[in-house]
N, C-alpha and C positions, 0 to 999 in steps of 0.2 A: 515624520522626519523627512526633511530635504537632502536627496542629491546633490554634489555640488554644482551642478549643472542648474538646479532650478527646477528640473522634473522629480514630480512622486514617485520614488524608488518601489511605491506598492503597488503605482499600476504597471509596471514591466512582467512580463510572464514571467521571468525567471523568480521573481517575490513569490509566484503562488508557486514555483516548485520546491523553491524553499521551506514555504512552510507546509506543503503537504508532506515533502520528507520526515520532518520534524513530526509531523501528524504522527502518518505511517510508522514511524519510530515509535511513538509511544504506544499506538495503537497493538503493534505488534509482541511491543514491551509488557502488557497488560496479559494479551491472549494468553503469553505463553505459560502461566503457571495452571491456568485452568488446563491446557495443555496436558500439563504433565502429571494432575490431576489424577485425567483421565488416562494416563500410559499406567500410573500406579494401581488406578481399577483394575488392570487388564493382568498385574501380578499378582494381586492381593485378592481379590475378588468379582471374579469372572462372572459369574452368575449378576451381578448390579453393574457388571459394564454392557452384558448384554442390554439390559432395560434401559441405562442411560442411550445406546448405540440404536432403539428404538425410538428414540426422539428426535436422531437425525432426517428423517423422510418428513418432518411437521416443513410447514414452509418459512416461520422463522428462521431454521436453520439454515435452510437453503440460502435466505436471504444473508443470513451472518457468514456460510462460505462466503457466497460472491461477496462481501465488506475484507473478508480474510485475502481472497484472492486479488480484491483489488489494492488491500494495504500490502501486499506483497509487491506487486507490479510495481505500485508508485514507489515502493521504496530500495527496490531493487534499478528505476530507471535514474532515483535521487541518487543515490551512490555512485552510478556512471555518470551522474551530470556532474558531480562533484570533483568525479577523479580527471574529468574533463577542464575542468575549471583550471585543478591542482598544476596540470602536466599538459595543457595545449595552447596556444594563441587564440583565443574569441574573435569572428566572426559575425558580425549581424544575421547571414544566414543558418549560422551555427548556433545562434541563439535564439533563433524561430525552430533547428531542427529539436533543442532542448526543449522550444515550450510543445513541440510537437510529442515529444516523449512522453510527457506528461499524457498527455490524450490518449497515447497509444496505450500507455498504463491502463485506462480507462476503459480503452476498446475490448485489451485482452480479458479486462474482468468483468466486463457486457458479455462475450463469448461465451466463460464457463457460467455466467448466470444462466442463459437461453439454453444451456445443455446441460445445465442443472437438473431443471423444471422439469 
């Protein structure tokens, strides 16, 4: 799809924070039943949440926090990008600090991976 301009609207950064939002949305959208799943173990059947709660130290897990941690971030910095969008005047360098968010999202959820481990 063409901008009216004549530029690819999918190579601007703000395209991929877009659709990492949308990601992160659904991605988080997913998690949460297993979620709650596992909150329901923790009333019903204490004895088989401990043994599920043993399988968090494998490094799978580890690995699906830091995916958790990072669909958090991204989608927590997409919602300020947005409300930013909704309610301020854009910027060209306010539109590099948005693709910077994006990153940052990234960096935070590098952080708890390495002090995961």
């Amino acid at each position: 799809m063409k901008a009216a301009r004549g530029i690819n609207s999918r190579a601007h950064p703000l395209w991929l924070a877009y659709i990492l939002h949308r990601v992160s949305g659904l991605g988080l959208a997913l998690f949460l039943p297993l979620h709650f799943w596992v909150l329901a173990m923790a009333m019903t059947d204490p004895a088989r949440l401990d043994g599920f709660l043993n399988l968090t130290d494998t490094g799978i897990v580890k690995l699906a926090e830091f995916g958790l941690v990072f669909l958090l971030a991204v989608h927590m910095f997409g919602g300020l990008r947005l409300m930013a969008l909704e309610w301020l005047p854009w910027t060209p360098s306010q539109k590099t600090l948005a693709a910077c968010a994006t990153a940052a999202s990234f960096g935070v959820a590098v952080l708890f991976f390495l002090k995961a481990i």
